[in-house]
Structure formats: structure tokens, C-alpha cells
One Martini backbone bead per residue (centre of mass of N, CA, C, O) as a GRO file, in nm:
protein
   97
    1UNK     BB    1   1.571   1.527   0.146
    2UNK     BB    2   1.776   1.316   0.111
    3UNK     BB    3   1.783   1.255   0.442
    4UNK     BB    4   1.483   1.129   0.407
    5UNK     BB    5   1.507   0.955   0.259
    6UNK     BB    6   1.745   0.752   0.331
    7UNK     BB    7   1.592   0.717   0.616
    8UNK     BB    8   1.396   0.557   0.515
    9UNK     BB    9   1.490   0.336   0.354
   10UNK     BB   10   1.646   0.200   0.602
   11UNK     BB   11   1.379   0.134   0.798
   12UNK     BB   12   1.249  -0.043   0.595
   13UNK     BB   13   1.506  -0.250   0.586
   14UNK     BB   14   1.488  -0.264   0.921
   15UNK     BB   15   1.195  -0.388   0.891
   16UNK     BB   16   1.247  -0.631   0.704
   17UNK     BB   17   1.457  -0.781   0.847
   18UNK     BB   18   1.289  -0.831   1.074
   19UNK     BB   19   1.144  -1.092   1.201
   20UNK     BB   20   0.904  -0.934   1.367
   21UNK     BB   21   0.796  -0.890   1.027
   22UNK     BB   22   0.713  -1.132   0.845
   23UNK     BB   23   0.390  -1.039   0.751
   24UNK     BB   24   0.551  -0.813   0.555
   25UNK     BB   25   0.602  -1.022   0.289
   26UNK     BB   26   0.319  -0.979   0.159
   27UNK     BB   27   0.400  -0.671   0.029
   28UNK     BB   28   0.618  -0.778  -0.123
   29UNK     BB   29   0.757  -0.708  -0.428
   30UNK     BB   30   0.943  -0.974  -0.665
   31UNK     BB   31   1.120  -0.958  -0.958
   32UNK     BB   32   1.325  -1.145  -1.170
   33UNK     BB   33   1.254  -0.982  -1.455
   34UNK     BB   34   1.430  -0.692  -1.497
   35UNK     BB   35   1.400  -0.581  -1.795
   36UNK     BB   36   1.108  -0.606  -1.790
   37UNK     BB   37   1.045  -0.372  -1.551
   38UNK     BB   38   1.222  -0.157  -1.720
   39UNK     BB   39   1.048  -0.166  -1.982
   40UNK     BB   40   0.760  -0.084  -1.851
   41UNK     BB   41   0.828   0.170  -1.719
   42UNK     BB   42   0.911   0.306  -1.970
   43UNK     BB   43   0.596   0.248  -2.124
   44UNK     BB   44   0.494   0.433  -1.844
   45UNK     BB   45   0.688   0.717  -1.858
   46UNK     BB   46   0.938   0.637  -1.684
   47UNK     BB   47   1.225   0.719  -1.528
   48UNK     BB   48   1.541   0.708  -1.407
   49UNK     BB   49   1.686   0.875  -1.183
   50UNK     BB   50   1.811   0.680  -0.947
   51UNK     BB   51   2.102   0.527  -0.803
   52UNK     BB   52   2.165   0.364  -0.504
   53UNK     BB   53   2.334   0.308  -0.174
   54UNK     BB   54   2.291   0.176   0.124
   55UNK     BB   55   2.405   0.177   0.391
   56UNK     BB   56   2.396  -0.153   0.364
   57UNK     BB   57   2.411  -0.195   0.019
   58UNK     BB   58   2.163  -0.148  -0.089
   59UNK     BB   59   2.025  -0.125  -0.382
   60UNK     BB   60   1.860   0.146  -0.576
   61UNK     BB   61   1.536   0.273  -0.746
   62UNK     BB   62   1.436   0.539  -0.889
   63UNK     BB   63   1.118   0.631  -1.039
   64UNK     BB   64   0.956   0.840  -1.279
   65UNK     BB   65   0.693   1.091  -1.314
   66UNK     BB   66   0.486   1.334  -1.320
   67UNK     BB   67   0.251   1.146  -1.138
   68UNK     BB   68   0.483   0.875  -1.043
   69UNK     BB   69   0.649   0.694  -0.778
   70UNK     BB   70   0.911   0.440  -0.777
   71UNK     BB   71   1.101   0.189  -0.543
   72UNK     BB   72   1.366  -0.024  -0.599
   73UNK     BB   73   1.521  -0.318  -0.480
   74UNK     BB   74   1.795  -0.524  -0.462
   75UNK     BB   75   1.891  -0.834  -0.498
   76UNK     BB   76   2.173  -1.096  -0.487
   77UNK     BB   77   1.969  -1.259  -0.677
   78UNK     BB   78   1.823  -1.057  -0.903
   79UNK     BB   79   1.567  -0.882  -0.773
   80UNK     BB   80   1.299  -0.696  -0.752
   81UNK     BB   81   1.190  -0.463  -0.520
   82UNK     BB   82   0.882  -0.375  -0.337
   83UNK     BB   83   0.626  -0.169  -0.244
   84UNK     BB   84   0.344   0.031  -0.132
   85UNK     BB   85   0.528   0.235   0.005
   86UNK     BB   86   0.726   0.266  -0.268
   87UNK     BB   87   0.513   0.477  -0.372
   88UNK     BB   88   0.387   0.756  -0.570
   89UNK     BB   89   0.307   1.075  -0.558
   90UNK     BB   90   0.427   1.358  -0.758
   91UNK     BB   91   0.536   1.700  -0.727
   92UNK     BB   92   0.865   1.702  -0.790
   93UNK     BB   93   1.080   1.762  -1.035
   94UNK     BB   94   1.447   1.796  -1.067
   95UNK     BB   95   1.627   1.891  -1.344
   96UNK     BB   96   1.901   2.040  -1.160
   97UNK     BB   97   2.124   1.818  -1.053
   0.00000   0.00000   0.00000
């Protein structure tokens, strides 16, 4: 499971980064004020799951409720950005990690 979340936001990355889809950055959203954005969440009773680190070094947090879950990356200038690809469904969190 792990290795496959892993794998997708990779591919996002790289896929992000490359020049030949600047048309995606249409759906990209980022937002400045990040403590205004982890208040909201939290707002939302949505709880941090998890922070860490891809393979590129880009920052990321997952964020989830029992009913959804966003996934923000950190840009180096100080901003969360997510898309709608990186929403969902919560279907299971484990509590026992």
C-alpha cells in the first residue's frame, strides 16, 4: 500500500514538472497562508495523518476524515498545493501504525 501511494505521487511529480503538460496547471491549487489551510482542515475534522518525504524531496502531507482524504505538497516558496486528483474517498485508516 505504501509503495503504491509512493509510486502515484512520483508519477504526479514527474508529471507536474514536465514541461509538456503546463496545461495541468490549471488544476493545480495553492494556497499561501498554510496555517489558515491546516486550521480549515482541521475545521473539517480532518487530522493529519501522515508528513513525509518523496523520492525528489518534495514535502507532503496526507490529511484525512473517515469520509475523505487530501494529499498537499509543499512548494520551496512557502505553499501548499494539492489537485483533484489528490482527493478521495477514505475507505480504511489504520489507527495500529
Amino acid at each position: 500500500m505504501r509503495f503504491l501511494f509512493s509510486l502515484s505521487l512520483t508519477l504526479f511529480m514527474l508529471c507536474y514538472s514536465s514541461t509538456a503538460t503546463i496545461a495541468q496547471d490549471n488544476y493545480l491549487v495553492c494556497l499561501d497562508d498554510v496555517e489558515s489551510v491546516r486550521e480549515t482542515l482541521k475545521n473539517e475534522n480532518k487530522k493529519l495523518i501522515f508528513t513525509g518525504l518523496s523520492i525528489t524531496q518534495v514535502p507532503f502531507e496526507l490529511w484525512a476524515s473517515t469520509n475523505s482524504y487530501i494529499i498537499f505538497f509543499l512548494t520551496y516558496d512557502g505553499k501548499m498545493c494539492t489537485s483533484p486528483g489528490m482527493t478521495g474517498q477514505t475507505i480504511q485508516i489504520n489507527r495500529n501504525i
